[in-house]
C-alpha positions as CSV (number, residue, x, y, z in Angstrom):
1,X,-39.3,-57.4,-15.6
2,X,-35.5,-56.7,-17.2
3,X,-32.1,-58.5,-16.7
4,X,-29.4,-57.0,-15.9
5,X,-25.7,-57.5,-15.3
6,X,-23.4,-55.6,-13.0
7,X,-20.2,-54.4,-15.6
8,X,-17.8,-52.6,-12.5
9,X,-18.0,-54.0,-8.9
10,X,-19.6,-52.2,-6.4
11,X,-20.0,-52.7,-2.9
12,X,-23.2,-54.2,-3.2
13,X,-22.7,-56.7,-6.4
14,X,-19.3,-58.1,-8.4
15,X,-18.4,-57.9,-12.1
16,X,-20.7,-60.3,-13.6
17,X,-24.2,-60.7,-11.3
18,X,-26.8,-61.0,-12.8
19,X,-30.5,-59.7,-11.5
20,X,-34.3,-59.7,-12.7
21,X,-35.4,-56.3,-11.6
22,X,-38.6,-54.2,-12.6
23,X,-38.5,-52.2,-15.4
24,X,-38.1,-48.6,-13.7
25,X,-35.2,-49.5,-11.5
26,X,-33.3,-51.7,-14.5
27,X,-33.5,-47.8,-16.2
28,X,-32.2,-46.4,-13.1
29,X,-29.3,-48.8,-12.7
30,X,-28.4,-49.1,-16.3
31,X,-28.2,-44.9,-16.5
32,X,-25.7,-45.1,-13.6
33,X,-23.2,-46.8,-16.2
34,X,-22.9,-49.9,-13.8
35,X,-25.1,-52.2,-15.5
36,X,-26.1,-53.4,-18.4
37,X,-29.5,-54.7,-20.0
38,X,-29.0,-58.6,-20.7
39,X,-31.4,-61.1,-22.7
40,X,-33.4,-63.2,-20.4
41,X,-31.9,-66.1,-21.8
42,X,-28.2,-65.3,-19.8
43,X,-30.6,-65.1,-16.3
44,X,-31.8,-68.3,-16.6
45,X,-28.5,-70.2,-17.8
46,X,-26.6,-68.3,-14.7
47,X,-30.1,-69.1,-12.0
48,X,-30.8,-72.6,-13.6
49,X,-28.6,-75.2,-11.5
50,X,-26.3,-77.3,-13.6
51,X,-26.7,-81.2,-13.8
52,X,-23.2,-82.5,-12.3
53,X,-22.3,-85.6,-14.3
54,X,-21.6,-88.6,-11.9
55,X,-18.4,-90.8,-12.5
56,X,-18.7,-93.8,-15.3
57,X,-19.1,-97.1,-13.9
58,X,-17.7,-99.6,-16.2
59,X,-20.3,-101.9,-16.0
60,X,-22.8,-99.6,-17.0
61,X,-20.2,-99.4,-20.0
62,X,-20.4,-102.5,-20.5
63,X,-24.2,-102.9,-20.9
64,X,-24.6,-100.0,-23.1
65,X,-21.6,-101.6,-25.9
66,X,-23.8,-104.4,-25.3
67,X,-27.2,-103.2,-26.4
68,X,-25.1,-101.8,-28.9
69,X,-24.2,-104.6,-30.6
70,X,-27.5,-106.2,-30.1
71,X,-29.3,-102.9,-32.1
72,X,-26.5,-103.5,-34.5
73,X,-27.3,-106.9,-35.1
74,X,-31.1,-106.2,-35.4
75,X,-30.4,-103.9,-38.3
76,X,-27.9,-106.0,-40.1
77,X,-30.7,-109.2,-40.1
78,X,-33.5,-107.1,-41.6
């Protein structure tokens, strides 16, 4: 299995995609000029769904400056 990303648009994928193909037809779609091989690595960050961080609640604020000061405290008595 190959990555690959689509470098012009054509009517079947836009500037960009990105696919995990077998090896003979990443060959025949790179030699077309319309592809290009990409490191595995690129697949998974663009497949991989991103973790959507949720609005700060101020009291959750609150408690961490809180434990804060407590761990701060612990290290200043020993």
């Amino acid at each position: 299995m190959k990555c690959i990303q689509a470098i012009r648009e054509t009517k079947y994928s836009s500037v960009g995609d990105i696919k995990r193909v077998t090896e003979v037809e990443a060959d025949e779609k790179v030699s077309t000029g319309y592809w290009k091989f990409v490191p595995k690595m690129e697949w998974k960050l663009a497949t991989r769904s991103k973790k959507v961080e949720e609005a700060v609640n101020p009291q959750i604020t609150d408690a961490v400056t809180i434990s804060e000061k407590q761990l701060n405290k612990k290290k200043k008595n020993k």
